[in-house]
N, C-alpha and C positions, 0 to 999 in steps of 0.2 A: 456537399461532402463534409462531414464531422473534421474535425484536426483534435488535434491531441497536444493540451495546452501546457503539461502536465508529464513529468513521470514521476514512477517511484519505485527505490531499489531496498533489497535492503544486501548489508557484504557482511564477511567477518569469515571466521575458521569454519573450515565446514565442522569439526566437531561440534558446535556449538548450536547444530541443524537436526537437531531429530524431528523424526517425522511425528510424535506427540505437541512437541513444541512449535513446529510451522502450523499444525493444526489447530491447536489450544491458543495458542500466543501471538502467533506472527502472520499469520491469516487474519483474523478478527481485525488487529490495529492496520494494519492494510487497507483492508476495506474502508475501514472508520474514515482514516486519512484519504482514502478516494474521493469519499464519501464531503466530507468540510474543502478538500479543492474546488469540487463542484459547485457545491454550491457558495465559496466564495468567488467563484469566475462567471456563475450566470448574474453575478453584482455589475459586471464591467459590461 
């Protein structure tokens, strides 16, 4: 079974949350950062 080495959030005012910018901005770096955990954890 997988485990989950790993999380990641992000907080602040919801004003600060539109659905352009979770899309364009906050989605992408998300990923990315998913993305360099992995593959700094398949190191260990």
């Amino acid at each position: 079974m997988a485990t989950t080495p790993a999380a990641i959030s992000v907080a602040g005012p919801k004003h600060n949350f539109d659905q352009d910018r979770i899309e364009e901005e906050l989605l992408p770096a998300l990923q990315n950062t998913a993305n360099v955990i992995e593959l700094k954890t398949k190191h260990y």
